[in-house]
C-alpha positions as CSV (number, residue, x, y, z in Angstrom):
1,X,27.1,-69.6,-24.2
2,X,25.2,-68.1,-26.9
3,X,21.9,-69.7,-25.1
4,X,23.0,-67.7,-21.6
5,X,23.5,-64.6,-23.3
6,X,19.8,-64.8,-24.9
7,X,18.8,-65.7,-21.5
8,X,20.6,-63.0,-20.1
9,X,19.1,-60.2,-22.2
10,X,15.6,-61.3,-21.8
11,X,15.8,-61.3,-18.3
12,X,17.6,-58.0,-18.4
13,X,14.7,-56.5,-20.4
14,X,12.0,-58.3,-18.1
15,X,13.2,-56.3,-15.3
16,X,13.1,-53.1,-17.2
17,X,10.0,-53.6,-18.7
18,X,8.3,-54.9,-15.1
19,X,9.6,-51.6,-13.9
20,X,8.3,-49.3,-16.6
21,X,4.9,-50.7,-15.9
22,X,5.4,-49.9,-12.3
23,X,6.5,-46.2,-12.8
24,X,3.6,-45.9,-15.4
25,X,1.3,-47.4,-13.2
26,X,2.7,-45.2,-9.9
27,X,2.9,-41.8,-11.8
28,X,-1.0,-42.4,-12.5
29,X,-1.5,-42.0,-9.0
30,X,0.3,-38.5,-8.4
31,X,-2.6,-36.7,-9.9
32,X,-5.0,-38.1,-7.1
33,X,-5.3,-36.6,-3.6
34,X,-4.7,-39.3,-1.1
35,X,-5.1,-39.3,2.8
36,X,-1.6,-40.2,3.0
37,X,0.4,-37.9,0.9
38,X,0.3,-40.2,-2.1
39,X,0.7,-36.9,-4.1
40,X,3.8,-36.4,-2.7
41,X,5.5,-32.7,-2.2
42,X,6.3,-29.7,-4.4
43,X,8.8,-30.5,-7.0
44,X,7.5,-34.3,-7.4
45,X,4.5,-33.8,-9.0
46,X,4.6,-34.5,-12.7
47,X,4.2,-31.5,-14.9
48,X,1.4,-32.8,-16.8
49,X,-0.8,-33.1,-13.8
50,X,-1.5,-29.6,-13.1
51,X,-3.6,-28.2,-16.1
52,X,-3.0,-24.5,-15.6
53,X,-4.8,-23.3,-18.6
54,X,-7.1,-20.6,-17.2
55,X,-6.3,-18.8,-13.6
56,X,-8.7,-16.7,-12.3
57,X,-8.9,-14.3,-9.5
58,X,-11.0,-15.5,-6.6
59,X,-12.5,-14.4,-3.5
60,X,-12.8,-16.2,-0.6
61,X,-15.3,-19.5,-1.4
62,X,-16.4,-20.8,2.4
63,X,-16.7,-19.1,5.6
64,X,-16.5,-20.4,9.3
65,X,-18.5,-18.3,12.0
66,X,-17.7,-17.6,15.4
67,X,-18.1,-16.1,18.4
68,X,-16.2,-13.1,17.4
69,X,-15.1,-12.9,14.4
70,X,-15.3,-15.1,10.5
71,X,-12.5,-17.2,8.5
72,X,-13.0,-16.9,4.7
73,X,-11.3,-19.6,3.3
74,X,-9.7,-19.8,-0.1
75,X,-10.5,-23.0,-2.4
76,X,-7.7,-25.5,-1.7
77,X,-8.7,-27.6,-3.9
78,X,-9.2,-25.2,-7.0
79,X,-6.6,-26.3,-9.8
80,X,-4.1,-23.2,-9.1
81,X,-3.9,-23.7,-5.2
82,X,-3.2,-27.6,-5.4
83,X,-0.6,-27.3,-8.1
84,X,1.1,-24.3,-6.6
85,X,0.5,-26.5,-2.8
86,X,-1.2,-23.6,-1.3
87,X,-4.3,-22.6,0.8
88,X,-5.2,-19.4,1.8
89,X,-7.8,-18.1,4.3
90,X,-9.0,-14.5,5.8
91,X,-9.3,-14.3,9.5
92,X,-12.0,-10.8,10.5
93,X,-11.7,-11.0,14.2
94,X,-13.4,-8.5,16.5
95,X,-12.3,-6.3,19.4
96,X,-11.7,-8.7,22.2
97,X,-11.6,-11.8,20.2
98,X,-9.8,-14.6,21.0
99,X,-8.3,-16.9,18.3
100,X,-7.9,-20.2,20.0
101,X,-4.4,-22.1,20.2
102,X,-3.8,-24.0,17.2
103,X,-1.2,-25.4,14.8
104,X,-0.8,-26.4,11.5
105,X,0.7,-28.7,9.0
106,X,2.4,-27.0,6.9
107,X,4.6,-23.7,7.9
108,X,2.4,-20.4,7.4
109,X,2.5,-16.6,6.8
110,X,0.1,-14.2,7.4
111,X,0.1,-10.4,6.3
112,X,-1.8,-8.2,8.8
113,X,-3.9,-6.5,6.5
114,X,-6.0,-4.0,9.2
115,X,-5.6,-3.5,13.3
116,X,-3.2,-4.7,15.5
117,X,-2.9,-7.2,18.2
118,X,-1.2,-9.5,19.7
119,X,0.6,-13.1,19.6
120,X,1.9,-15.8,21.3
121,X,3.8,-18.5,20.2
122,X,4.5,-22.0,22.0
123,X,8.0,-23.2,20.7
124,X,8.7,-27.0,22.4
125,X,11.5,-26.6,24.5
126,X,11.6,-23.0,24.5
127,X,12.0,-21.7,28.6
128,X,9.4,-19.1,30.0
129,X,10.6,-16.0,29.6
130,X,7.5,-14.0,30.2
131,X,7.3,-14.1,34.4
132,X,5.4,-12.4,37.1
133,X,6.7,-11.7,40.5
134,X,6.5,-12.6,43.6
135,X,4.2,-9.9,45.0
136,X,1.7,-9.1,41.5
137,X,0.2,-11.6,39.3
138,X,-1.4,-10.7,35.9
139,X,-4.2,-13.3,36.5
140,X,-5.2,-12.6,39.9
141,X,-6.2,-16.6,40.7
142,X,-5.2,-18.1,44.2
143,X,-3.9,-21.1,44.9
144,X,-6.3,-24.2,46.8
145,X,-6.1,-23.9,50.5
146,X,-3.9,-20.8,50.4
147,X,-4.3,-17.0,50.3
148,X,-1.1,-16.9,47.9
149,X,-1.7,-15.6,44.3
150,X,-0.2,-17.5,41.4
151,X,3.2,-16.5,39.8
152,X,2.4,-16.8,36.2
153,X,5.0,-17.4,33.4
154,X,4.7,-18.3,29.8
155,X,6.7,-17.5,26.2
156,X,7.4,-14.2,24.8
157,X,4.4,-12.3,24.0
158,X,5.0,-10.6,20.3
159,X,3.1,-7.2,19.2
160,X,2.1,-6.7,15.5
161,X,0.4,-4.2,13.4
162,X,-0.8,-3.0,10.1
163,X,1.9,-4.3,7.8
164,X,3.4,-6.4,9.2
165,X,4.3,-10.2,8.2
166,X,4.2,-12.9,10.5
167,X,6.2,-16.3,9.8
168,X,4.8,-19.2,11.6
169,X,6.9,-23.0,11.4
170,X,4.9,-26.5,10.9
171,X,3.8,-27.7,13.8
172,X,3.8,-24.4,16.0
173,X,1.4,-23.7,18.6
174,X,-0.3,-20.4,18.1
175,X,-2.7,-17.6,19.3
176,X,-3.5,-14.4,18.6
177,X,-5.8,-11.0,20.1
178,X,-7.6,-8.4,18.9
179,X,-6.2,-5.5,21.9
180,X,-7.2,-2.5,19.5
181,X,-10.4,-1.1,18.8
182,X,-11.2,-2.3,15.0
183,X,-11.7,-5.0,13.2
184,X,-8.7,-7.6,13.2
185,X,-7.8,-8.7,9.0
186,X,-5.0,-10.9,8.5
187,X,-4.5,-12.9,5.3
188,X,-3.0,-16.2,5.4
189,X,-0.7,-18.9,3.1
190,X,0.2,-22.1,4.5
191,X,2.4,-23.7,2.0
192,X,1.2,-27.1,1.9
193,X,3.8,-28.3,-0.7
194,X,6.3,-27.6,2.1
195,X,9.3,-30.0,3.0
196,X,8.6,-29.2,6.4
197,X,5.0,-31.1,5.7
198,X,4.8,-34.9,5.6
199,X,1.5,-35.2,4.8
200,X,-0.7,-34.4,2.0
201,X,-1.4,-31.2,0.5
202,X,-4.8,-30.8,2.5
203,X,-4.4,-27.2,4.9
204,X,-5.4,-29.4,8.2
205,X,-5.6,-27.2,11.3
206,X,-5.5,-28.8,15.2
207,X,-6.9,-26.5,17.6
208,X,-5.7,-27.1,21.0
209,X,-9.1,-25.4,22.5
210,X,-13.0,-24.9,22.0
211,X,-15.1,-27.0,20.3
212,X,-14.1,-25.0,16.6
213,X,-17.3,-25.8,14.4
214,X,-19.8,-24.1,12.0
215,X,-23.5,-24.2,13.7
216,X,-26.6,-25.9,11.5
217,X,-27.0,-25.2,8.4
218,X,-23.4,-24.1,7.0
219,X,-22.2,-26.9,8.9
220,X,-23.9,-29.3,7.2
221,X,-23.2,-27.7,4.1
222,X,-19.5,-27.7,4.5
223,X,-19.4,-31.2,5.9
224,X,-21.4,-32.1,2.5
225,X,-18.7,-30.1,0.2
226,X,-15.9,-32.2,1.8
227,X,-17.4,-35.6,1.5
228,X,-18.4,-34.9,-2.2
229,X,-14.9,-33.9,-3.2
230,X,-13.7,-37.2,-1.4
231,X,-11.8,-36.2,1.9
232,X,-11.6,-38.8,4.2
233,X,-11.5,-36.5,7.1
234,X,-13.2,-32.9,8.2
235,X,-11.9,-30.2,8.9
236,X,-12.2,-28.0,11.7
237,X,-14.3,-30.2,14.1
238,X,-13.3,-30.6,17.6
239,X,-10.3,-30.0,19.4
240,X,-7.3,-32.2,19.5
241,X,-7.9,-33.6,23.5
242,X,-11.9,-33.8,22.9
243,X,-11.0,-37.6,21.2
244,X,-8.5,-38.7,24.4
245,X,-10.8,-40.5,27.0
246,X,-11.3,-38.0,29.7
247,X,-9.8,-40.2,32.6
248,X,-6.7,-40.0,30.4
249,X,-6.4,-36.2,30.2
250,X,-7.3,-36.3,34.1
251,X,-4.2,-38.2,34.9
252,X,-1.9,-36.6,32.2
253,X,-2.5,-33.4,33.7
254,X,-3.3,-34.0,37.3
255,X,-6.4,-32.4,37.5
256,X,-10.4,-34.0,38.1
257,X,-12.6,-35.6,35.4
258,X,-14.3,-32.0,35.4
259,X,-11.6,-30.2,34.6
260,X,-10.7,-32.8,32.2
261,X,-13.8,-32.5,30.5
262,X,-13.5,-28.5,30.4
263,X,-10.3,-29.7,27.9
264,X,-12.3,-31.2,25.2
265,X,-14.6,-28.1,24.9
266,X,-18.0,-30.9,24.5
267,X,-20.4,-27.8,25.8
268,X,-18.4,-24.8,24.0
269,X,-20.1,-23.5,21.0
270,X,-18.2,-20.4,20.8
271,X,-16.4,-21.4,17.8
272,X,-12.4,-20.9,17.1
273,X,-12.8,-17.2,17.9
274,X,-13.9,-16.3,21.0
275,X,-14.8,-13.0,22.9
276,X,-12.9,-12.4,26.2
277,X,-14.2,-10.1,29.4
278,X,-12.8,-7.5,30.1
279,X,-9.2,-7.5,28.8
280,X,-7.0,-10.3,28.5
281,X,-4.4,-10.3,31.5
282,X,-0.7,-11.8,30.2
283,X,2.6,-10.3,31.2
284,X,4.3,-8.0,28.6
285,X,6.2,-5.0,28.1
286,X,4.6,-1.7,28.2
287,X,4.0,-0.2,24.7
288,X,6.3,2.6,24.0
289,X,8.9,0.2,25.1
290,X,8.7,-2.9,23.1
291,X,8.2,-0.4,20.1
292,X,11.9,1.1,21.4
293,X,13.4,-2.2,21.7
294,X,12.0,-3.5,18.3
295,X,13.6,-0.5,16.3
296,X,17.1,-0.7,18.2
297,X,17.4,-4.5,17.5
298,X,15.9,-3.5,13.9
299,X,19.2,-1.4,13.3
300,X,21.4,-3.4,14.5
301,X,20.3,-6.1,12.4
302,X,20.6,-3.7,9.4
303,X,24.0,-3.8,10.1
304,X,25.3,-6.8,10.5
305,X,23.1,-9.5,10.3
306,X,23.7,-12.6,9.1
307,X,21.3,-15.2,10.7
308,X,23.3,-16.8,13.1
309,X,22.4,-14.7,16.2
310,X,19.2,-16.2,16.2
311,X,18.1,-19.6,18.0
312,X,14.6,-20.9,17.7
313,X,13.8,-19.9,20.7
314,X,14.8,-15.9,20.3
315,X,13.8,-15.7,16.6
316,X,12.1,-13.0,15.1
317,X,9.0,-13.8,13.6
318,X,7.5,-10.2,12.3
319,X,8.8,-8.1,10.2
320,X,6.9,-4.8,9.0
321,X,6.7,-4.2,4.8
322,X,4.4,-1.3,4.9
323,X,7.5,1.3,5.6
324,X,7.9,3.3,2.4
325,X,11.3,3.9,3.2
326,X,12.2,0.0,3.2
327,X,11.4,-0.1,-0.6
328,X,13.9,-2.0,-2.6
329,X,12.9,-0.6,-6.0
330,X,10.9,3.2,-6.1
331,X,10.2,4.9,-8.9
332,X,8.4,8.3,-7.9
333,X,6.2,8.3,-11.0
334,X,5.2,4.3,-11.2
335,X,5.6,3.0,-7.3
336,X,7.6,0.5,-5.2
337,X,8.1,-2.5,-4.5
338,X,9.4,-4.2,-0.8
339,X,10.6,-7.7,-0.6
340,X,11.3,-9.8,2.4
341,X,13.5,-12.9,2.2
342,X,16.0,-14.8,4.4
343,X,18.3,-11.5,4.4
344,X,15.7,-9.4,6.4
345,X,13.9,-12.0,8.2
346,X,16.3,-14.9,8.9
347,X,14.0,-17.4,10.0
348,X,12.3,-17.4,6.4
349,X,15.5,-19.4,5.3
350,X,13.9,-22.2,7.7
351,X,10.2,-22.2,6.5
352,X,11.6,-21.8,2.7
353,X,9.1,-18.9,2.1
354,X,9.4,-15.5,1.1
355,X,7.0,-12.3,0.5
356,X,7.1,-8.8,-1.4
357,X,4.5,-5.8,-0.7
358,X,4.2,-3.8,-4.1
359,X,2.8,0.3,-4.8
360,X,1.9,0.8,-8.2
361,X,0.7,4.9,-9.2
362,X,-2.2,5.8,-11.2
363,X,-1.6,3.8,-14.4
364,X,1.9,2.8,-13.8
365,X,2.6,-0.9,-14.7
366,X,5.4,-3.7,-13.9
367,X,6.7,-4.9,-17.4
368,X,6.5,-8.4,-18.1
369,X,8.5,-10.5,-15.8
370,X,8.7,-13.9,-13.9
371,X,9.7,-15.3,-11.1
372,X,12.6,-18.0,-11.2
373,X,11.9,-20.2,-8.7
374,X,9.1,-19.8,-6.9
375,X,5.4,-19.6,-7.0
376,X,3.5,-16.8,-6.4
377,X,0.3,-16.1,-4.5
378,X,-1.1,-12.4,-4.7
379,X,-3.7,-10.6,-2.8
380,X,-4.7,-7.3,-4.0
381,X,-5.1,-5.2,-1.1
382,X,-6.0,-1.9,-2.5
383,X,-7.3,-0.6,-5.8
384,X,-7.3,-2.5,-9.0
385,X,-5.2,-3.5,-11.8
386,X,-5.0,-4.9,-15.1
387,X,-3.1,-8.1,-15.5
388,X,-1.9,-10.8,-17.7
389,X,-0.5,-14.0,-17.4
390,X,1.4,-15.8,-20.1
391,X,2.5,-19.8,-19.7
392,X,5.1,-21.9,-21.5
393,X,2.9,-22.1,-24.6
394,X,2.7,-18.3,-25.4
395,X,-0.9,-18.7,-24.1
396,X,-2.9,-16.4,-22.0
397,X,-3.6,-18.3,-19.0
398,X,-5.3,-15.2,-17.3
399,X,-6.0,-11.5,-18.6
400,X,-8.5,-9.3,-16.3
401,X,-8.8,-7.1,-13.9
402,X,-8.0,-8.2,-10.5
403,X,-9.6,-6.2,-7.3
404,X,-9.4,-5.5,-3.9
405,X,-10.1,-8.6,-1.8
406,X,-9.2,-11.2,-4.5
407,X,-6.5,-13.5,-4.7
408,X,-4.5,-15.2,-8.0
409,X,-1.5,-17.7,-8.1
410,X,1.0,-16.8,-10.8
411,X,2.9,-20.3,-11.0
412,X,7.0,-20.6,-11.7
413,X,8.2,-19.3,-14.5
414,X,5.1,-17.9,-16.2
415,X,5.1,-14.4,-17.3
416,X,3.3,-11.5,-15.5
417,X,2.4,-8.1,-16.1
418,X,0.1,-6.1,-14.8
419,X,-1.2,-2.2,-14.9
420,X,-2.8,0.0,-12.0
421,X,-6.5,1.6,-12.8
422,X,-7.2,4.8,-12.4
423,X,-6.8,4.8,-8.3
424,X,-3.5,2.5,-8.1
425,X,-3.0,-0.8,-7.0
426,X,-1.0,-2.1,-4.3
427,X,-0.7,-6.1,-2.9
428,X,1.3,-8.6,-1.0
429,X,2.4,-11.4,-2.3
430,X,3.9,-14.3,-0.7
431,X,6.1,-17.0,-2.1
432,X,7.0,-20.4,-2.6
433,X,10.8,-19.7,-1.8
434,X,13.1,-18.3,0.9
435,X,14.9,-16.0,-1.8
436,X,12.4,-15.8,-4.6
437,X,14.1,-13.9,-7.3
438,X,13.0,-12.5,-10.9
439,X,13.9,-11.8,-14.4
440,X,12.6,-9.1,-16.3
441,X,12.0,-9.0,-20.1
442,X,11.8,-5.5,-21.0
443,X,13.6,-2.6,-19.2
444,X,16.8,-1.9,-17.9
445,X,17.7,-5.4,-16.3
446,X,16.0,-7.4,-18.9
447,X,16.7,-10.1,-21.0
448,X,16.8,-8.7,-24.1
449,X,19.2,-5.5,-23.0
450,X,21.4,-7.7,-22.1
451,X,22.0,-10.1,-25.5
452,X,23.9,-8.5,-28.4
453,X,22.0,-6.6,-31.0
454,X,22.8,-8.9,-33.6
455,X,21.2,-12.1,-31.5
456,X,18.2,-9.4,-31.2
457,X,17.6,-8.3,-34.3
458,X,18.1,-11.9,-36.3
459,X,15.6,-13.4,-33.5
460,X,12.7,-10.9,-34.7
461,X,13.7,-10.4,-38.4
462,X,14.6,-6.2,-37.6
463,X,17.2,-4.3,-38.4
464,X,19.9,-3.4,-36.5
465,X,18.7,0.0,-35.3
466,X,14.7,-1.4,-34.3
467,X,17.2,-4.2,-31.9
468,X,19.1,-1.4,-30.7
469,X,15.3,0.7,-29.0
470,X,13.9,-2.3,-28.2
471,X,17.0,-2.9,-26.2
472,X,17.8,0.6,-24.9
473,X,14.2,2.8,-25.1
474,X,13.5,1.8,-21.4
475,X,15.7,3.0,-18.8
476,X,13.5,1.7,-15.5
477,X,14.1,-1.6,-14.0
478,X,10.3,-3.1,-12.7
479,X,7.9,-0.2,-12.0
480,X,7.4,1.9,-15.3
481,X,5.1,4.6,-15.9
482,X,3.4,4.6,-18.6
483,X,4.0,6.2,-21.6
484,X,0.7,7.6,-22.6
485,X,-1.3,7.4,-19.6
486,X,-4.3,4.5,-19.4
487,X,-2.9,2.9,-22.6
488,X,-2.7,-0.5,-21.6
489,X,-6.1,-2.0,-21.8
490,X,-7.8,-5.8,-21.8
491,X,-8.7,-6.5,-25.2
492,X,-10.8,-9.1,-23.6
């Protein structure tokens, strides 16, 4: 008896140790990037993999050329992206440019930072809503052996503009046109970490059009960056019908081995952004109307919204966060700050993403704060401001000034403050949660107003009366101004 319990243990112990070995030998692994999502998604990773000791605030590192406009794209692969499973990009498309159909891996949000335009969106399923009649056709084509012009019909056709925030799914098919007379800017987060992504943390784009590829030199250059960093595949070469054979697409679509070819885009070297002729012809309400419709079904949702009116196929995908009169928290002296979540824009409770649009005044600074669950990716879009980042350590993992143009992640949980220079600061922000909340440590809200003054004043050695201003001397909530003006300074 004695013999099988021995026997018993050992085995026991055997098992345990085989499979400590295996973890060991597995959790190795998660720092690697693998073809195959070997890295797994957000909240798997291991903390010790991502060495967030010094954030920086970058531009954009690589930029893809086309016919009619550029995409600066963001380093993925840069310590505070992966860790935070982000990438970013900048499209700059022209007037009359084109952005070809394509989707994505990983479920997107893009802040239109200058012009307007506008969007379609191909959800599967989804009927055609958008239809021509009888006697007028947008496209003016006629049918083979007849003098009868098409009846066109496609999705919904949505209108955006300066401020606003589109929320795009995994997987959805997308375009977009320049119809105004500037320059196009929209900045981009696809959230690669994303439940709704089953691959690995690589942004991968499939275009559904063109042949979208950098010409000579950068496109060798790129191509070279890739394969040196290890990537088994390249991005952004070729659409997704141009590796079918073409007698394939011919029968799949019922068309000739001309048109078929036409699919695959082997002779276009436009790029991913095209210019169009003339103007593009698609069916949508005029203007002034669709503006109307937008702001009725705006206040109605204002009053009693609660996400279930919406389907996928009549969901609401903008939202504007430039309104001043939408802020959430104003101060007249330091600023405001919008948010949009799930509340405002149901269908962000879907794509598990969130974004805020801040103001701060000549000066005026957020105290230090964090965010509870959710990483945060910041643009600046205007101005400058002085900022500091603080991890679990009590080390500064990033104090400078960030600009107009660049772009930081301020991971979970770490603290954040920051101070507008001497012409403000504004930004957008998008994050890593549907309902990304905060915590503040100074101010009205703050941690420390609300503990008693004893637990305050035995935690840093003061007296009773020093607990009792540190706790009560501010009155604001997350937008201060300052005290003395231009105070807060780097002391790097």
């Amino acid at each position: 008896m004695a013999k099988l319990s021995m026997l018993s243990v050992f085995l026991c112990f055997l098992v345990l140790f085989h499979c400590s070995v295996a973890y060991g030998q597995q959790g190795s692994r998660w720092g690697r990037r693998s073809p195959f999502g070997e890295q797994g998604q957000r909240g798997q990773r291991r903390q010790g993999d991502c060495q967030l000791n010094n954030l920086n605030a970058q531009e954009p590192q690589h930029r893809l050329h086309a016919e009619a406009g550029v995409t600066e794209f963001w380093d993925f692969d840069d310590d505070q992206f992966r860790c935070a499973g982000v990438a970013a990009c900048r499209n700059i498309i022209q007037p009359r440019g084109l952005f070809l159909p394509a989707y994505t891996n990983a479920p997107t949000l893009i802040y239109i930072l200058q012009g307007r335009g506008i969007q379609g969106v191909m959800m599967s399923g989804c009927p055609e809503t958008y239809q021509s009649s009888q006697q007028q056709s947008e496209g003016g084509g006629r049918r083979e052996g007849g003098g009868q012009r098409f009846r066109d019909q496609h999705q919904k056709i949505r209108r955006f503009r300066e401020g606003d925030v589109i929320a795009l799914p995994a997987g959805v098919a997308h375009w977009c046109y320049n119809d105004g007379d500037s320059e196009l800017v929209a900045v981009i987060m696809e959230d690669t970490g994303n439940h709704q992504n089953q691959l690995d943390n690589n942004p991968r784009k499939f275009f559904l059009a063109g042949n979208p590829q950098q010409q000579g030199q950068q496109q060798q250059q790129q191509r070279e960056t890739f394969r040196r960093r290890g990537e088994r595949q390249e991005r952004n070469f070729g659409n997704v019908f141009s590796g079918f054979d073409t007698e394939v697409l011919a029968e799949a679509f019922g068309v000739d081995r001309e048109t078929a070819r036409k699919l695959q885009g082997q002779d276009d070297n436009r790029g991913h952004i095209i210019r169009v002729e003339g103007d593009l012809q698609v069916l949508r309400p005029s203007r002034s109307r669709e503006e109307q419709e937008e702001e009725e079904r705006g206040r109605e949702y204002g009053r009693r919204a609660n996400g279930l009116e919406e389907t996928i196929c009549s969901a609401r995908l903008v939202e504007n966060i430039n309104d001043p009169s939408r802020a959430d928290f104003f101060n007249p002296r330091a600023g405001r700050l919008t948010t949009l979540n799930n509340f405002n824009l149901p269908i962000l409770n879907f794509l598990r993403l969130s974004a805020e649009k801040g103001v701060l005044y000549r000066d005026a600074f957020m105290p230090p704060h964090y965010k509870l669950n959710a990483h945060c990716v910041l643009y600046a879009t205007r101005g400058e401001a002085q900022m500091q980042i603080v991890d679990n350590r009590g080390q500064s993992v990033f104090n400078d000034r960030i600009r107009e143009g660049q772009m930081v992640v301020v991971p979970q949980n770490f603290v954040v403050s920051k101070q507008a220079g001497n012409e403000g600061f504004e930004w957008v922000a998008m994050k890593t949660h549907e309902n990304a909340m905060f915590s503040t440590l100074a101010g009205r809200t703050s941690a420390l107003r609300a503990m008693p003054v004893d637990v305050v004043a035995n935690a840093y050695q003061i007296s009773r009366d020093e607990a009792m201003r540190l706790k009560m001397n501010r009155e604001e909530t997350i937008l201060m101004e300052p005290r003395q003006a231009g105070r807060i300074r780097s002391v790097a």
